[in-house]
C-alpha positions, 0 to 999 in steps of 0.5 A: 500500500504504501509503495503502490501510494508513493509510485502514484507520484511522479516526482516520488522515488519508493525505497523499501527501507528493511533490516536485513533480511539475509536475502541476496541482492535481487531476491526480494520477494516477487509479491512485495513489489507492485505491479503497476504500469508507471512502477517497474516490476520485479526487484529492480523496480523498487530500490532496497535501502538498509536500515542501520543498527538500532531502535526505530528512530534510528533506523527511520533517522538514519533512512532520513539522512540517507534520502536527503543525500539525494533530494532535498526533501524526504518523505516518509510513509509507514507501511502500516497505514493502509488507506492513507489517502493519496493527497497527504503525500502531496500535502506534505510536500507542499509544506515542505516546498512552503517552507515548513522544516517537517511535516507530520502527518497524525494518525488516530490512535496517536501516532503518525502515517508521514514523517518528511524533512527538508534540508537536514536531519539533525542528529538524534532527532527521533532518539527514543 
């Protein structure tokens, strides 16, 4: 769901962000990767990127800093929110261009579904 909602945006780059998973470069499973027209299939369509050592803050922080190497805004979506409708990527990024250091997009039971910074990501932001 969340890779289907994120290659539905022409200026988004999907990354499945995964600890490892002992599989071989290529051998991510088939069914993990959508079959849409503008997203290409198979284990090339969908860049894989090694989450670091650590709790989840880590990992999302150091994906974060990752991202913001290649782009100057990066958008996280949590694969746990399924329905999450398609404009709140578009909003958040609108944030982001509007000047908005980071957006967090709140879910219902307290938590949230979009996680996105622009320019930087300091260090141990999401310590804890």
């Amino acid at each position: 769901d969340a890779l289907l909602c994120a290659s539905r945006h022409p200026w988004a780059l999907p990354v499945l962000a995964t600890t490892e998973d002992g599989l071989p470069e290529g051998a991510f499973p088939q069914a993990a990767y959508p079959a849409e027209d503008h997203l290409p299939e198979g284990p090339g369509g969908v860049e894989r990127w090694l989450q670091p050592p650590g709790d989840l803050g880590a990992k999302i922080e150091g994906i974060v800093c990752q991202g913001l190497k290649r782009s100057p805004y990066v958008l996280c979506c949590g694969a746990d929110s399924p329905g999450r409708p398609e404009r709140r990527l578009e909003e958040a990024l609108a944030a982001l261009r509007g000047g908005a250091d980071a957006v967090l997009g709140p879910t219902e039971d307290g938590g949230y579904d979009v996680f996105a910074l622009r320019a930087a990501c300091p260090e141990g932001l999401l310590e804890g």
